[in-house]
N, C-alpha and C positions, 0 to 999 in steps of 0.2 A: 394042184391048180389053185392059185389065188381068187379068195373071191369073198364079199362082205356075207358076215350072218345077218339075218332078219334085223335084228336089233342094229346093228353097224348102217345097214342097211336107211333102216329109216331114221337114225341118229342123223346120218349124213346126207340126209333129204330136210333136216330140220335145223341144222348147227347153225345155216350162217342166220335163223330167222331167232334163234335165241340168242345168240351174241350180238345182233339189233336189238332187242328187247332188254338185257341188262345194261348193255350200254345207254341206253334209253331211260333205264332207273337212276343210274348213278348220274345223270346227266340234270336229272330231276332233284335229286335228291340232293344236289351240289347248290341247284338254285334253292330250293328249300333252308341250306345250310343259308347262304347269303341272305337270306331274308329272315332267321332267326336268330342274330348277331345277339339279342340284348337274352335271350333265354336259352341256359347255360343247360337246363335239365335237354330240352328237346335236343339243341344241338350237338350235345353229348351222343343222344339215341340215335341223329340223324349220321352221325361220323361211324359210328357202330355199325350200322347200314351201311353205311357207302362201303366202308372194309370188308364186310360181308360179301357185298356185293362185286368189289375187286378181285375179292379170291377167287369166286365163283366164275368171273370173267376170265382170270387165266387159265382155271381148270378148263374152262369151254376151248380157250384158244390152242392150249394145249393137244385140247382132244379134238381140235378142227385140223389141225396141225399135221395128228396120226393120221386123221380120218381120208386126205388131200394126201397123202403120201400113199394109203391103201387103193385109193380109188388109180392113183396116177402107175402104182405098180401093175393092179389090175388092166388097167387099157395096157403098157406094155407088154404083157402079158399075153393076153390077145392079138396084138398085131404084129408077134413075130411069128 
């Protein structure tokens, strides 16, 4: 029988509030970039950030991805 562990569990009670929240960073951190055109050290750190923060965002979607295929097997599951 299919069915989320604890941690799957509250992962996928939380993903789509985390991938609002990075999207939200990089969103930020994009305007930051625009506004620190003329210094080359910050905008360096800020592009460092945003890739960071890109990765991080696939990895979420990735794992929103698995998490929405387990949940969608799980009801299956259940209503045969």
């Amino acid at each position: 029988k299919l069915k989320f562990s604890f941690k799957e569990q509250r992962e996928y009670e939380t993903i789509d509030a985390d991938i609002e929240a990075i999207e939200n960073s990089i969103a930020k951190c994009e305007a930051e970039m625009a506004a620190q055109t003329s210094d080359y050290v910050k905008l360096q750190e800020l592009t460092d950030k945003k890739t960071r923060l890109e990765a991080e965002l696939e990895e979420k979607t990735e794992r929103w991805i698995y998490l929405n295929d387990l949940a969608d097997r799980i009801e299956a599951e259940k209503n045969k």
